[in-house]
TIPA-859574 format. One line per field, with one value per residue: residue in one letter; x, y, z of N, C-alpha, C in turn. Coordinates in nm, 2 decimals. Each point is the difference from the previous one (the first is absolute). Example, Ala and Ser with C-alpha at 12.3 -4.5 7.8 and 13.67 -1.06 7.14 Angstrom:
2
residu c(A S)
nu c(1.32 -0.04)
nv c(-0.57 0.11)
nw c(0.78 -0.07)
cau c(-0.09 0.09)
cav c(0.12 0.11)
caw c(0.00 0.00)
cu c(0.09 -0.08)
cv c(0.12 0.11)
cw c(0.00 0.08)
***
This chain:
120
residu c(X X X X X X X X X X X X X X X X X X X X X X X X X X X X X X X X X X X X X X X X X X X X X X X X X X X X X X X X X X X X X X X X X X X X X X X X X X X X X X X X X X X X X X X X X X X X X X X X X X X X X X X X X X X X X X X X X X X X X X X X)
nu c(2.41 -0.05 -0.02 -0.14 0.09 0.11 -0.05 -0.06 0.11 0.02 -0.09 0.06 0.15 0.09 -0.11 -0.07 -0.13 0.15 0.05 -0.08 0.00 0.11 -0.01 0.11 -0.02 0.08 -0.04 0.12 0.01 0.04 0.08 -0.09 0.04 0.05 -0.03 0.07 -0.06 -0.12 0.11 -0.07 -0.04 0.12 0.07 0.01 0.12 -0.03 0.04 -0.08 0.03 -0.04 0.15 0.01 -0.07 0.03 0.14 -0.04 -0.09 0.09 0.04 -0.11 0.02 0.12 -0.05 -0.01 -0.11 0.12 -0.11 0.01 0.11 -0.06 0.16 -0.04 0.11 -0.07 0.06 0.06 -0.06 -0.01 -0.16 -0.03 -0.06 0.15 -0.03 0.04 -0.08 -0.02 -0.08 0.01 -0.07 0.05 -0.02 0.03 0.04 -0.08 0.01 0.01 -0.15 -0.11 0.06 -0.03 -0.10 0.01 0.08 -0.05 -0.11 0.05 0.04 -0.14 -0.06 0.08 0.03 -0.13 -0.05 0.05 -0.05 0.01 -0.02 -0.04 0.01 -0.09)
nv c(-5.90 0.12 -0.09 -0.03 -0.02 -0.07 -0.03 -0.04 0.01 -0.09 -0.04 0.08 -0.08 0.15 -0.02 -0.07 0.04 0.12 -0.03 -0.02 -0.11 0.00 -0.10 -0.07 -0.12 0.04 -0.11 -0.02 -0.14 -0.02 -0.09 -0.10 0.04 -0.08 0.08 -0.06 -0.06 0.13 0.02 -0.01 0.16 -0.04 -0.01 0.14 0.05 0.12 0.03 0.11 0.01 0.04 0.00 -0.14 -0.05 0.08 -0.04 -0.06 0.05 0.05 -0.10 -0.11 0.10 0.00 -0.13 0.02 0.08 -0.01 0.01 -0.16 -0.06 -0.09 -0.04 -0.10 -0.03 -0.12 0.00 -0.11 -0.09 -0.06 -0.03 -0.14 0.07 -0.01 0.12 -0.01 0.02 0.14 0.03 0.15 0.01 0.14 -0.01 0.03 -0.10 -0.08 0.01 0.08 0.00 -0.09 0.07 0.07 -0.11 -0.02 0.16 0.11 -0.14 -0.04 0.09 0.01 -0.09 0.07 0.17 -0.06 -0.14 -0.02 -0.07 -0.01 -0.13 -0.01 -0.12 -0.06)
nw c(18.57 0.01 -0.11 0.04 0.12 -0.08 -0.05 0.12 0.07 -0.09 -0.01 0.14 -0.05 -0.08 -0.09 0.10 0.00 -0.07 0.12 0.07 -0.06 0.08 0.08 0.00 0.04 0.04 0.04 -0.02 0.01 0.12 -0.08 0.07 -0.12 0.01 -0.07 0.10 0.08 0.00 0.09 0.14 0.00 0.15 -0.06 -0.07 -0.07 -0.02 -0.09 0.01 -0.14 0.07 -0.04 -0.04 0.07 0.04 -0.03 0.06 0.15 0.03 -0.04 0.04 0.14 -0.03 0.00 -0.12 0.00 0.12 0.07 0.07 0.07 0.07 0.04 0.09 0.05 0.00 0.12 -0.01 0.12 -0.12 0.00 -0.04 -0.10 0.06 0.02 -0.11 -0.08 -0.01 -0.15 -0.01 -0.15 -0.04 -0.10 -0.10 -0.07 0.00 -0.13 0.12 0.09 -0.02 -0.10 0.07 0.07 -0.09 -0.05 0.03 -0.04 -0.16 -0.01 0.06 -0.07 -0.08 0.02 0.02 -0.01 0.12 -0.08 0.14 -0.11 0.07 -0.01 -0.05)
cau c(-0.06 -0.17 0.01 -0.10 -0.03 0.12 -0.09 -0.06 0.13 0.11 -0.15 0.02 0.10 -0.02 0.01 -0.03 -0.09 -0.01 0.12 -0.03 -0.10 0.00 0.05 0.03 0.09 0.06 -0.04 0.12 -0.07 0.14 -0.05 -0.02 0.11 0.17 0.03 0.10 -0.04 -0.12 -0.03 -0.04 0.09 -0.06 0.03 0.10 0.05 -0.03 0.09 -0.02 0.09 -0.11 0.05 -0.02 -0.16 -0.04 0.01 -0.13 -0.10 0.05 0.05 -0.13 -0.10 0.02 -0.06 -0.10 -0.08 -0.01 -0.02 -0.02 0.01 0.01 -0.03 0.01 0.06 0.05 0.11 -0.03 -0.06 -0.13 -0.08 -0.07 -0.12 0.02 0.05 0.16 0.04 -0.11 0.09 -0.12 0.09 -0.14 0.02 -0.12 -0.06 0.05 0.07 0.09 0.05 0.02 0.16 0.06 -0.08 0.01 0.13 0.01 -0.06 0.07 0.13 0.03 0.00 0.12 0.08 -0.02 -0.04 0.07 -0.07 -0.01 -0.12 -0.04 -0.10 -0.13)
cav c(0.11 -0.03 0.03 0.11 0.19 0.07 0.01 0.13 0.13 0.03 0.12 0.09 0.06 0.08 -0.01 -0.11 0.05 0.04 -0.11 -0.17 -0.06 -0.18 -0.02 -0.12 -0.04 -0.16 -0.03 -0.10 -0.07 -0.14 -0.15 -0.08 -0.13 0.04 0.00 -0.09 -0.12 -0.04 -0.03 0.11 0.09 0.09 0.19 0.03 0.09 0.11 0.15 0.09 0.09 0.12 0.08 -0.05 0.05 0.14 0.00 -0.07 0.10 0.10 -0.05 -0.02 0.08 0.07 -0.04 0.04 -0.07 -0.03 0.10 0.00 -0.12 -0.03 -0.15 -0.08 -0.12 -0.03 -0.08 -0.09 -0.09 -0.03 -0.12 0.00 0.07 0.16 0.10 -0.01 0.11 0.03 0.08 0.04 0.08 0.07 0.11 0.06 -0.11 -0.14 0.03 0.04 -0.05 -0.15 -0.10 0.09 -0.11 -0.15 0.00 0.03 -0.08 -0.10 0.02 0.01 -0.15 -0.08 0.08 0.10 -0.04 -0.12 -0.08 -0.17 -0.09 -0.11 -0.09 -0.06)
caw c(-0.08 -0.04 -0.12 -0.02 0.03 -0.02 -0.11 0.03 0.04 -0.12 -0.08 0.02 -0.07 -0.10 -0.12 0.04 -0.14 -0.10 -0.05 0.04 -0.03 0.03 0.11 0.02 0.11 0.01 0.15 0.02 0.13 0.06 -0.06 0.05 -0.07 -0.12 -0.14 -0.05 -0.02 0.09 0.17 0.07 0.08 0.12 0.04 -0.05 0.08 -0.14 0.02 -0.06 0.01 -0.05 -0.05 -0.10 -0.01 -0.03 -0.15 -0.13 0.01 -0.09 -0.09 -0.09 -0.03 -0.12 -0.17 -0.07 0.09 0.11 0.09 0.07 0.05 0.19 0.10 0.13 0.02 0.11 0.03 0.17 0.01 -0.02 -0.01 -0.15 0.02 0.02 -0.12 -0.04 -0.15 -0.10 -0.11 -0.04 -0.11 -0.02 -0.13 -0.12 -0.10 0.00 -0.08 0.11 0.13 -0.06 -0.01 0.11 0.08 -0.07 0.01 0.14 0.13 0.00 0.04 0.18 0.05 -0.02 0.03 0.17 0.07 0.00 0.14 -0.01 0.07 0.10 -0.06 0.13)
cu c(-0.15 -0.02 -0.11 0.03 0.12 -0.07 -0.11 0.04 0.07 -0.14 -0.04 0.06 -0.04 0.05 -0.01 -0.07 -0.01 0.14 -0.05 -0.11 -0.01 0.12 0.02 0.05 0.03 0.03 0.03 -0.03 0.07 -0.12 0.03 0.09 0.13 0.02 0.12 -0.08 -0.10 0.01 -0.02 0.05 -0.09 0.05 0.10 0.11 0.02 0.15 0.00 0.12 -0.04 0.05 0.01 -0.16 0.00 0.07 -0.02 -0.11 0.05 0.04 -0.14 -0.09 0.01 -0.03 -0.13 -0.13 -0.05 -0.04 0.10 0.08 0.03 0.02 0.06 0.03 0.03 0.13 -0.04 0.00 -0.17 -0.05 -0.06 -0.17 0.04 0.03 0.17 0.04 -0.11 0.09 -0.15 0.03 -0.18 0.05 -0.15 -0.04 0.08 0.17 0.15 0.04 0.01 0.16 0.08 0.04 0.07 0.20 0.01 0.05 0.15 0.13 0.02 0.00 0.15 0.08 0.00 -0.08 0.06 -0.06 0.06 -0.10 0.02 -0.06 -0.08 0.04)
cv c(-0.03 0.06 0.11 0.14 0.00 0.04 0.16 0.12 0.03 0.07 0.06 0.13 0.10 -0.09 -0.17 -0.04 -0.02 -0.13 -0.20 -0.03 -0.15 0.00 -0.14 -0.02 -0.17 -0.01 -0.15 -0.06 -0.10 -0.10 -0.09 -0.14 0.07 0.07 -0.09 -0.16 -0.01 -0.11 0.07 0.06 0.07 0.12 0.07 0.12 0.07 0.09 0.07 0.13 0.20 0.11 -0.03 0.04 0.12 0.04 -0.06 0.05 0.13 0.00 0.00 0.13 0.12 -0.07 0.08 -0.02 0.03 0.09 -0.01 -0.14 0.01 -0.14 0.02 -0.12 -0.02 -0.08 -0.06 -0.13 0.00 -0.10 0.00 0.09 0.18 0.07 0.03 0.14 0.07 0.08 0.10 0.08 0.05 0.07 0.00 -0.10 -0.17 -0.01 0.05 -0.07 -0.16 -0.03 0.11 -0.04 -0.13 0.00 0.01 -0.07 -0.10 0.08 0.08 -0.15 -0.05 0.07 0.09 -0.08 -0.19 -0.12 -0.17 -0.03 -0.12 -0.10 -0.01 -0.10)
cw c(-0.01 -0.13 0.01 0.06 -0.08 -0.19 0.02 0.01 -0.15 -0.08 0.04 -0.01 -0.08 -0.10 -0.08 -0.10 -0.09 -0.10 0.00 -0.06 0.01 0.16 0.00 0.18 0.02 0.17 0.02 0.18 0.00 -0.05 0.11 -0.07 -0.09 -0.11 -0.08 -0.03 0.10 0.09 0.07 0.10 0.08 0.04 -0.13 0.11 -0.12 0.09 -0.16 -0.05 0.01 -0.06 -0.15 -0.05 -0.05 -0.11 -0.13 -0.04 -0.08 -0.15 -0.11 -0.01 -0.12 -0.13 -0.01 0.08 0.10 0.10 0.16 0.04 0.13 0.03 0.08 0.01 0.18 0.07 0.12 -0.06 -0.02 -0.04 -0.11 0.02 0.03 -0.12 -0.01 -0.07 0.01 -0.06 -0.05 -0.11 -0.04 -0.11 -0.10 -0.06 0.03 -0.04 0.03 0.08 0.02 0.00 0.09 0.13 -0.03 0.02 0.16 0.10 0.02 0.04 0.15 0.05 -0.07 0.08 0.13 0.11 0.03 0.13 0.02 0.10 0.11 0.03 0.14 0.05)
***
């Protein structure tokens, strides 16, 4: 995903304006080490659930708030430094979107995205 034209295109949107005043993203990136006990990893294999994704996406864009949520998940084989997640939440006040982001994030990383790691 290219956060900047995908940011560009959504304020272009009707009514873009009149509803955002804040844009969060989260831009999630294969770790070079474990989250289990920081040893190092040469490759993950991601499988992505995108049906799950999207109802989540569905799910949050109806809180209070919310103008707008878009992610991208990737699947494969990947290397530490690649892009894994983005999650993008655009609504009206901190206040909304902050813990929108914050729920979001953690339950596509428990519920829709499943990876193993490979050591080096």
């Amino acid at each position: 995903m290219d956060i900047t034209r995908t940011i560009e295109e959504m304020k272009k949107e009707p009514g873009f304006a009149e509803q955002v005043g804040m844009i969060l993203v989260h831009n999630g990136i294969v770790r070079a080490w474990s989250r289990k006990d920081r040893s190092a990893v040469a490759t993950i294999d991601v499988s992505a659930n995108n049906d799950k994704i999207r109802a989540l996406a569905d799910e949050y864009s109806k809180k209070p708030g919310i103008y707008k949520i878009i992610i991208e998940a990737q699947s494969g084989r990947l290397k530490p430094g690649e892009d894994l997640l983005f999650i993008v939440v655009a609504g009206d006040i901190r206040e909304n979107v902050k813990p929108v982001l914050s729920e979001l994030l953690d339950r596509v990383k428990s519920e829709a995205v499943y990876k193993t790691e490979y050591p080096a």
